[in-house]
C-alpha positions as CSV (number, residue, x, y, z in Angstrom):
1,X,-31.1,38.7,29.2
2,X,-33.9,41.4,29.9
3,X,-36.5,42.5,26.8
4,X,-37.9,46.1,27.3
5,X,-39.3,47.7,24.9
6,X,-39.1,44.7,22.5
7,X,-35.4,45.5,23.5
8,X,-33.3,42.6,24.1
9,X,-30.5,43.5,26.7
10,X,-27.2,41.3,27.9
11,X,-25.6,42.3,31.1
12,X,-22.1,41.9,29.1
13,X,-23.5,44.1,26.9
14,X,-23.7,47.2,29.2
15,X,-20.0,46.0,30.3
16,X,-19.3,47.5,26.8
17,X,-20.9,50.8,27.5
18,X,-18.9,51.6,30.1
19,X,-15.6,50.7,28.9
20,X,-16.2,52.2,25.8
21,X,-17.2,55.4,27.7
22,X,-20.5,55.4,25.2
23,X,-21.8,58.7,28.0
24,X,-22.2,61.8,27.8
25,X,-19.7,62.5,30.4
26,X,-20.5,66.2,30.7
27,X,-23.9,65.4,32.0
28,X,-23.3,62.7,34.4
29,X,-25.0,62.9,37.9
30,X,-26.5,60.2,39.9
31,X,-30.0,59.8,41.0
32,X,-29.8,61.7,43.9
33,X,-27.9,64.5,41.7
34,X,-24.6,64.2,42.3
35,X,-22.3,65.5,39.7
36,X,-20.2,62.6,38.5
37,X,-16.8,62.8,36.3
38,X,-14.8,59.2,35.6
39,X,-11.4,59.9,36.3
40,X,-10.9,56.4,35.5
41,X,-13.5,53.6,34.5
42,X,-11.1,51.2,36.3
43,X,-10.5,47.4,35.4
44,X,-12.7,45.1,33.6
45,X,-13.3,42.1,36.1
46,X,-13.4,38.4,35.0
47,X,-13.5,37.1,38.3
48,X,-15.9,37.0,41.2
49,X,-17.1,40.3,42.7
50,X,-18.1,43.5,40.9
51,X,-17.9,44.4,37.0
52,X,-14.7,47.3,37.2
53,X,-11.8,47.4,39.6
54,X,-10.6,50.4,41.2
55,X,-12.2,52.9,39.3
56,X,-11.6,56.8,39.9
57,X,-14.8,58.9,40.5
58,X,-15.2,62.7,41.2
59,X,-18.8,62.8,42.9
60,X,-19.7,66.7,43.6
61,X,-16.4,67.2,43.4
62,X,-15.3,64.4,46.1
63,X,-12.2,61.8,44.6
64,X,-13.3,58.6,45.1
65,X,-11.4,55.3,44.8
66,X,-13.9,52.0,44.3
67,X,-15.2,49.2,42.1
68,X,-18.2,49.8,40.1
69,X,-21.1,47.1,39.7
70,X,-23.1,47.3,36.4
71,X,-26.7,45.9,35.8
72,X,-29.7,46.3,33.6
73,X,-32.0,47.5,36.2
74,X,-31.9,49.0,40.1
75,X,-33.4,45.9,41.8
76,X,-30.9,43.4,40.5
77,X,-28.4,44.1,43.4
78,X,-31.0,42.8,45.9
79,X,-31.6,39.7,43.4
80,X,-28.6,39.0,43.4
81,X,-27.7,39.4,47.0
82,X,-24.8,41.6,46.6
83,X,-26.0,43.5,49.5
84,X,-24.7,40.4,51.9
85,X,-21.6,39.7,49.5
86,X,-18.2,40.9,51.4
87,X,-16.7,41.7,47.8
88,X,-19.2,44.2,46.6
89,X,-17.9,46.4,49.9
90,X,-15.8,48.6,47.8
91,X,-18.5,49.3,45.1
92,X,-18.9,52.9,45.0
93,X,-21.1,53.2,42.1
94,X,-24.3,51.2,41.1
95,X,-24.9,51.8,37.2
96,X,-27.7,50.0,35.9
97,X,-29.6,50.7,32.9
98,X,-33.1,51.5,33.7
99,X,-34.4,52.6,37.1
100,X,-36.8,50.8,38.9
101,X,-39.6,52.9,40.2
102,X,-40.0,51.2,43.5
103,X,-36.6,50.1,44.2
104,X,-34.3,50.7,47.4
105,X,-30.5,52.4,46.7
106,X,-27.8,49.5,46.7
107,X,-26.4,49.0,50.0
108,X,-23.4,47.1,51.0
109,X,-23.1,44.8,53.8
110,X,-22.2,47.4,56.5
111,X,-25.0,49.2,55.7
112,X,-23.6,52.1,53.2
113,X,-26.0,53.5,51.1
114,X,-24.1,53.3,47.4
115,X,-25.0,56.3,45.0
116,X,-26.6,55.3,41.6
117,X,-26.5,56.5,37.9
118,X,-29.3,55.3,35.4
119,X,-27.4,55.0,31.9
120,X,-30.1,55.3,30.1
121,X,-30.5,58.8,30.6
122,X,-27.1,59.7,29.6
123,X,-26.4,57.6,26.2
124,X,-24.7,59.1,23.5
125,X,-26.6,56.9,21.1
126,X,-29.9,55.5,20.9
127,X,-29.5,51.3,22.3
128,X,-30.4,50.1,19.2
129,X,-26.8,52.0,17.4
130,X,-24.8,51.1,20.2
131,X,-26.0,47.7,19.7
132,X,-24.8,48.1,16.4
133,X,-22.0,49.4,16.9
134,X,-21.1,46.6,19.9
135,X,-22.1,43.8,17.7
136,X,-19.8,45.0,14.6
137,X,-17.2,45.5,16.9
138,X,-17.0,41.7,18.3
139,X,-17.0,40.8,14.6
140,X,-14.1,43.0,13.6
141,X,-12.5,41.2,16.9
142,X,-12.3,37.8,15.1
143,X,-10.9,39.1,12.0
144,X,-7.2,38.6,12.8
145,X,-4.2,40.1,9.9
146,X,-1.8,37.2,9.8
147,X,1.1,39.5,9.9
148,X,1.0,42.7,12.3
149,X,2.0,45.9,9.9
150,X,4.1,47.3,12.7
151,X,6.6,44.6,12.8
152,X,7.1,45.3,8.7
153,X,8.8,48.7,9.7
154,X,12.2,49.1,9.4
155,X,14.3,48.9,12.8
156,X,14.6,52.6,13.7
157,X,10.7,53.4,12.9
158,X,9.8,50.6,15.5
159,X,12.2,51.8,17.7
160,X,10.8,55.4,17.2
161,X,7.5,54.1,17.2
162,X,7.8,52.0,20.9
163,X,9.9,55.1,22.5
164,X,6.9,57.2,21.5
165,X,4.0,55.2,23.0
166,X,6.2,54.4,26.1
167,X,6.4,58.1,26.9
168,X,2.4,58.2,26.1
169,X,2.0,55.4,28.5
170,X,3.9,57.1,31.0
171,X,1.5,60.5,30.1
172,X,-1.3,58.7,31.0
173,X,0.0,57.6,34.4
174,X,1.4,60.7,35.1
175,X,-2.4,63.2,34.4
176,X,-3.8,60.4,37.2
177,X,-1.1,61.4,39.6
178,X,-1.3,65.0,38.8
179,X,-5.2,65.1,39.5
180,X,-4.3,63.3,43.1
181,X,-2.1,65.7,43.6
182,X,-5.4,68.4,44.3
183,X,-5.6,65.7,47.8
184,X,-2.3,64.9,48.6
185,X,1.3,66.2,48.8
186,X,3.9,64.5,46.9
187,X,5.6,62.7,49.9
188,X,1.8,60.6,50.6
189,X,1.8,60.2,46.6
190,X,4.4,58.4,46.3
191,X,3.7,57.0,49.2
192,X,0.2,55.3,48.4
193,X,2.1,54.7,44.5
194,X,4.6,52.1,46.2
195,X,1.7,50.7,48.4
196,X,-0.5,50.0,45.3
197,X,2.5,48.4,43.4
198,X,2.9,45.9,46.7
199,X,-0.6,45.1,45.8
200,X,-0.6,43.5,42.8
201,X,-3.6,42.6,41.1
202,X,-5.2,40.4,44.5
203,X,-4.6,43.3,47.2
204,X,-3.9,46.8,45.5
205,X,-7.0,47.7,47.3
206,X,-6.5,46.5,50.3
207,X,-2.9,48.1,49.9
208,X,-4.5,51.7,49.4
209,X,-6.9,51.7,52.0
210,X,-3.8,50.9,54.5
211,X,-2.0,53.8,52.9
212,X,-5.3,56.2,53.7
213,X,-5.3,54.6,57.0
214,X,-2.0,55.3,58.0
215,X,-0.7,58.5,56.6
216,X,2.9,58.8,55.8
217,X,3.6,61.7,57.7
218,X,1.8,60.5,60.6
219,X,4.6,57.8,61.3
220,X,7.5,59.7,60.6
221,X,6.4,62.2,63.6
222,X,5.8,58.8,65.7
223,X,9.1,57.8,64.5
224,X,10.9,60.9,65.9
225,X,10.3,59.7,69.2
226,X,12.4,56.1,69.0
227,X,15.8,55.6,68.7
228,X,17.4,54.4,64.9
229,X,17.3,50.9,65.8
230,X,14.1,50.2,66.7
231,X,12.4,52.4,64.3
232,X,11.3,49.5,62.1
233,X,10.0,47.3,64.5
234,X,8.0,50.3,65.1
235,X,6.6,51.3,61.5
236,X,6.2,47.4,60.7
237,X,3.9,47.3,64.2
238,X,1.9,49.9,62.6
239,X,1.4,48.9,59.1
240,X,0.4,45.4,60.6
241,X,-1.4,46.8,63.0
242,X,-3.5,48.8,61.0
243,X,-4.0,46.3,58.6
244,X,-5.7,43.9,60.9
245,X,-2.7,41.4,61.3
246,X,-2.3,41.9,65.2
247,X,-5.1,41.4,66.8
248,X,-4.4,39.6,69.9
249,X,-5.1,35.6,69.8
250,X,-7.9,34.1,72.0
251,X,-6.6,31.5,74.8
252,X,-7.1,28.7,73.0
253,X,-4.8,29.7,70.3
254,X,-1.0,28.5,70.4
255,X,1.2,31.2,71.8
256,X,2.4,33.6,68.9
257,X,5.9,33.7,67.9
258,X,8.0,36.3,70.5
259,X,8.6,38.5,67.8
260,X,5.1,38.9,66.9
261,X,4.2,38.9,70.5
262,X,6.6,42.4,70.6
263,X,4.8,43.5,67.4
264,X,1.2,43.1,69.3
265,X,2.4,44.8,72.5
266,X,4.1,47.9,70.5
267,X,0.9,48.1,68.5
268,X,-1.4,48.2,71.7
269,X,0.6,51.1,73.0
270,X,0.5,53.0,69.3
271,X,-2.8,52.3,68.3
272,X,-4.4,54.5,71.1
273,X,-2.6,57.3,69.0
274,X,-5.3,57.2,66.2
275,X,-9.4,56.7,65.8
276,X,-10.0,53.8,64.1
277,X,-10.5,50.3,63.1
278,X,-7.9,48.3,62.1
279,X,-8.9,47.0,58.3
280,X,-10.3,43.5,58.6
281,X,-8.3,40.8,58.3
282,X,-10.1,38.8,56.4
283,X,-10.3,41.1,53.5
284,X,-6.5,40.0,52.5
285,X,-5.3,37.6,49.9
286,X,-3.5,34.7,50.3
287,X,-4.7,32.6,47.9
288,X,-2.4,31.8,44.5
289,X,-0.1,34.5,46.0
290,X,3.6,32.9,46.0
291,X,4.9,33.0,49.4
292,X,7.4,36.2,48.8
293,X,4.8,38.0,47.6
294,X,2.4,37.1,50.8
295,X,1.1,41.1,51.7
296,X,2.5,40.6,54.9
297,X,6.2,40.3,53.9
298,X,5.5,43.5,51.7
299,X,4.2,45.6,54.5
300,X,7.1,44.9,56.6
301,X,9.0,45.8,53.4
302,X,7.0,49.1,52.9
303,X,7.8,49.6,56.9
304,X,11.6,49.5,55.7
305,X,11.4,52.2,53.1
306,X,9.2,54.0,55.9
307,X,12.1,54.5,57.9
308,X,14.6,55.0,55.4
309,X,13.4,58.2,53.7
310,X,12.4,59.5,57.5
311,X,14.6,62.1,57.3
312,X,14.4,63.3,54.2
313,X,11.1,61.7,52.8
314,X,10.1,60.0,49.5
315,X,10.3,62.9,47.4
316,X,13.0,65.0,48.7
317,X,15.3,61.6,48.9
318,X,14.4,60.9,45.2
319,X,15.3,64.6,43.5
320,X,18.4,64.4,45.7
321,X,19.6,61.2,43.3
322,X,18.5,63.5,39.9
323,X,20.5,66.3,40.7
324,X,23.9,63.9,41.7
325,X,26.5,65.5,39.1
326,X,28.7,63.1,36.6
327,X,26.3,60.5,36.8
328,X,25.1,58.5,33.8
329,X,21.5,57.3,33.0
330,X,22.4,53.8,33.4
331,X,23.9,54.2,37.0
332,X,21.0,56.6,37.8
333,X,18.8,54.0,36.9
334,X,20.8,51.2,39.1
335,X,20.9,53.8,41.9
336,X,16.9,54.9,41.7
337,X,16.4,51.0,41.7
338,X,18.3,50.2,44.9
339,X,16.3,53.0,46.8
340,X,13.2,50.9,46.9
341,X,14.8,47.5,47.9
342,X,14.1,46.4,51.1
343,X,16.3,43.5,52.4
344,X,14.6,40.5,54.7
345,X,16.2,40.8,58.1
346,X,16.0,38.8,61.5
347,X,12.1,36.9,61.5
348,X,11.2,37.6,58.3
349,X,14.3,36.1,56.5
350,X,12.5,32.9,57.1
351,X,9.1,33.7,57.3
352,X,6.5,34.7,55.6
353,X,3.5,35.1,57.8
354,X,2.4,36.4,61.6
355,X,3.3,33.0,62.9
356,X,3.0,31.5,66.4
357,X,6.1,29.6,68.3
358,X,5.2,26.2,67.8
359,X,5.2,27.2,63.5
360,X,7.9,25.8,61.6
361,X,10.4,28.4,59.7
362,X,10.3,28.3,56.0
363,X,13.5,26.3,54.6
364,X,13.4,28.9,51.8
365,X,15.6,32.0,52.8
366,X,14.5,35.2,51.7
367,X,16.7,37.4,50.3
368,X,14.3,40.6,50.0
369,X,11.1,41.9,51.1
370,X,10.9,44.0,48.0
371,X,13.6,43.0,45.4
372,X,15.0,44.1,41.9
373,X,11.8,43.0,40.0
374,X,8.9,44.9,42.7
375,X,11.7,48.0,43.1
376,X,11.7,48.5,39.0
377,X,7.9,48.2,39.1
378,X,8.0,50.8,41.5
379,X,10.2,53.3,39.3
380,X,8.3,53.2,36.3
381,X,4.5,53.2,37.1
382,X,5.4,55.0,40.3
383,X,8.0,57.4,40.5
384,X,9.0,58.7,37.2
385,X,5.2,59.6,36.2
386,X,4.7,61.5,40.0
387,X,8.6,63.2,39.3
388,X,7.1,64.6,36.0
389,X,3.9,66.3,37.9
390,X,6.4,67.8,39.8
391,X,8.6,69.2,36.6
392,X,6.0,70.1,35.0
393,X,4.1,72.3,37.9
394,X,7.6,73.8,38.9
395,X,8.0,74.3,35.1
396,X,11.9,72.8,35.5
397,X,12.7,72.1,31.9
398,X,15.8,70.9,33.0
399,X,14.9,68.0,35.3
400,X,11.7,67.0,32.8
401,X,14.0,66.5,29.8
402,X,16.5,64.3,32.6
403,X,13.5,62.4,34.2
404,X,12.4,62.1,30.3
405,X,15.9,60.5,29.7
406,X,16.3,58.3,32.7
407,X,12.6,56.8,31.8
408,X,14.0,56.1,28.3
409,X,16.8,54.3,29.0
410,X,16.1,52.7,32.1
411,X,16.4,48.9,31.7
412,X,13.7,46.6,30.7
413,X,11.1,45.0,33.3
414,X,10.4,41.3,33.9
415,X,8.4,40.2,31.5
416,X,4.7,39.8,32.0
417,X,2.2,37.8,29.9
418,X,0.9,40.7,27.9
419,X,4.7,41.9,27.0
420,X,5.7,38.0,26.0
421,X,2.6,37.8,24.1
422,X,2.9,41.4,21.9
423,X,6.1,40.9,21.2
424,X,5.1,37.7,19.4
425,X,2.2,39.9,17.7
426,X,3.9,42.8,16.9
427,X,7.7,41.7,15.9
428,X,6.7,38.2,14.4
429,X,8.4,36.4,12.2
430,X,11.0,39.5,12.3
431,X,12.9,37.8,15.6
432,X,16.0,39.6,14.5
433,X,14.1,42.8,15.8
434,X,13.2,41.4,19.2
435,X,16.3,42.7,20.2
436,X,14.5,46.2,20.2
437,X,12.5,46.2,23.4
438,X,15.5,46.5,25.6
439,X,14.2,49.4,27.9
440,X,11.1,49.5,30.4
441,X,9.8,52.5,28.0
442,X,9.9,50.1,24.9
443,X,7.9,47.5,27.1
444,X,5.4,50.1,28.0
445,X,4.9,51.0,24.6
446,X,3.9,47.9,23.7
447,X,1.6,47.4,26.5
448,X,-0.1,50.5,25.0
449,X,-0.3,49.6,21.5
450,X,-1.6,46.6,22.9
451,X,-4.3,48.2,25.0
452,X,-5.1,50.9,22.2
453,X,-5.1,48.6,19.1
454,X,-4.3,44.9,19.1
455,X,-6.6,43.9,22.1
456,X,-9.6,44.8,19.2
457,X,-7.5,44.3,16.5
458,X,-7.7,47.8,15.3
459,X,-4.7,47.7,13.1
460,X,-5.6,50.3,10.4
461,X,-6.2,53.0,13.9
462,X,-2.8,52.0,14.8
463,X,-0.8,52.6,11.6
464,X,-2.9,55.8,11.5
465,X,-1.6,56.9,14.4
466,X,2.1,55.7,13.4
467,X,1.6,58.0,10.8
468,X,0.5,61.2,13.3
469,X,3.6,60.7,15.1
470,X,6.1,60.4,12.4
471,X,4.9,64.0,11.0
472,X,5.3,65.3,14.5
């Protein structure tokens, strides 16, 4: 904890400023006067590494993707040794508190100069209020209702209620896509969508930066050039390729597997096609991933979708299922959902890694590279928010009010922690009404409410609200 000023300041403490968005975000710039505008503050980070995930910058007008790193003064990322730290190599902003007046910019390992914005200068309180205001906060955390006032409605005003933040959940995802769309066209959209949803939590970054790295479009043009049959060996050689995964083996190492030896000569031939470095290996996940989930089985299942919307690409092939006549939201739903399966064929139904010959096979066979559960993910943080941009900026009332539809009655998700856990909240001791989270919507509505209101137990805001939306 630093004192200035007779000020005592925790670290965790300035975590709170910049969640809470306690800025005055018209004013922003960093110290060497760069404009700044948070798109997105990105994800608190209880682990190891820096303070926010994946935050969405605009710097003088430049979109930037990164983590952010917080502290209470400029030299603390050189105390800390962040500057020889692999994990701080996405940090694209330093924010600290106070500026030091003798203090070098941040710099990551490889040497990049990280821009820097003092908070201080741009409070929208004095420290002492926000303090305050922090401190009654944390109390108002503890003080826990027995009974959540929600779950005392009637069926149909939960149900209401749930549809409503669902379709504000989906709002929010959709405003992040639309300001993308200023960079990209919708085919790499959805594209880099689908990548970060392979990503999970442990490699959506990693995921992303492959998606940068090898452009959509840029492979279906290498595509053209190979017959049907071997176009996926060909896209899987290079998203593996360019993720780092086929770098050729030293002599010492055991022969690689023949497939992967195919893989490694295809990629040697395609990479001389494109300037630059393969990502590095090392920067992928393994660790506490199950074995399906591994991100090399879901590149070669991103390399499968690759080739199947070649011809017609992600967006076109999408619309076409919308405007099918006769069909009903339920088997639009089932038919959106099998689009983004990918089934495991040849090495990788019993594999799971780049593996050499001596390797044993897994005895687990594997169905899918992307399955029911990762393909639904897909549809409803991916594809129905980008499919509203594209309603709304072609102003087709029409298909809005059917993408609207299909959202609302597409069926419900595998069940997270944060779902499992609201429901408890929120519907408890009325189990009878469990029953009414039966669609993805009504899962994301709860994941909002949760967000919004319980996380800080902000019950009376949230029956406020309740009340906003039933007059509307």
């Amino acid at each position: 904890m630093l004192v200035r000023d007779k000020i005592r300041i925790a670290e965790s403490f300035l975590y709170h400023i910049w969640d809470g968005g306690h800025l005055k975000k018209e004013l922003l710039q960093t110290t060497a006067g760069k404009r700044v505008e948070i798109i997105s503050k990105g994800k608190w980070n209880v682990d190891a590494g820096p303070d926010f995930r994946e935050a969405i910058l605009k710097m003088d007008g430049e979109l930037m993707r990164g983590d952010v790193e917080i502290h209470t003064q400029e030299s603390d990322w050189f105390a800390h040794k962040h500057q020889d730290d692999p994990k701080y190599e996405n940090v694209i902003l330093h924010a600290v508190l106070w500026a030091n007046e003798k203090s070098s910019p941040a710099v990551t390992r490889s040497g990049r100069e990280i821009s820097t914005l003092i908070l201080s200068d741009f409070l929208d309180e004095s420290l002492e209020r926000l303090q305050v205001r922090v401190e009654k906060e944390s109390y108002l955390e503890k003080e826990k209702p027995s009974i959540c006032l929600l779950g005392k409605r009637t069926a149909a005003e939960i149900s209401e209620t749930l549809d409503y933040w669902g379709l504000e959940r989906i709002r929010v995802k959709k405003e992040r896509f639309r300001e993308e769309l200023n960079y990209f066209n919708y085919d790499q959209l959805i594209y880099q969508g689908i990548m970060e949803a392979l990503g999970y939590s442990k490699n959506q970054r990693q995921f992303l930066k492959l998606a940068l790295k090898m452009p959509v479009e840029a492979m279906w043009e290498i595509l053209q050039s190979y017959s049907a049959e071997k176009r996926v060996l060909v896209a899987q050689a290079l998203l593996l390729g360019a993720a780092g995964f086929l770098e050729e083996t030293s002599q010492k190492t055991p022969v690689p597997h023949e497939y992967v030896r195919t893989l490694q000569k295809m990629w040697g031939l395609l990479s001389q096609t494109f300037e630059f470095e393969p990502l590095p290996k090392h920067e992928w996940q393994f660790f506490r991933l199950r074995p399906a989930n591994f991100p090399t089985v879901r590149i070669a299942g991103m390399a499968s979708l690759v080739v199947k919307f070649s011809e017609r690409g992600f967006h076109a092939g999408v619309l076409d299922l919308f405007n099918t006549e006769n069909a009903s939201f339920r088997q639009l739903g089932k038919h959106l959902r099998d689009l983004f399966m990918a089934p495991a064929q040849g090495y990788w139904e019993n594999h799971f890694q780049l593996q050499n010959e001596l390797s044993r096979h897994s005895r687990y066979r594997l169905k899918h590279l992307i399955g029911t559960s990762r393909s639904n993910e897909i549809m409803v943080n991916v594809i129905f928010p980008i499919l509203m941009v594209f309603a709304d900026e072609t102003g087709d009332e029409a298909l809005s009010v059917k993408i609207k539809e299909a959202y609302l009655y597409y069926p419900k998700l595998q069940e997270n922690e944060i779902i499992r856990a609201i429901k408890v909240q929120v519907l408890s001791p009325n189990e009878e009404k469990l029953h009414l989270v039966h669609s993805a919507a009504r899962q994301q509505g709860l994941i909002h409410i949760y967000k919004s209101f319980c996380r800080s137990w902000k019950c009376s805001e949230c029956m406020q609200a309740i009340k906003e939306n039933t007059r509307r």
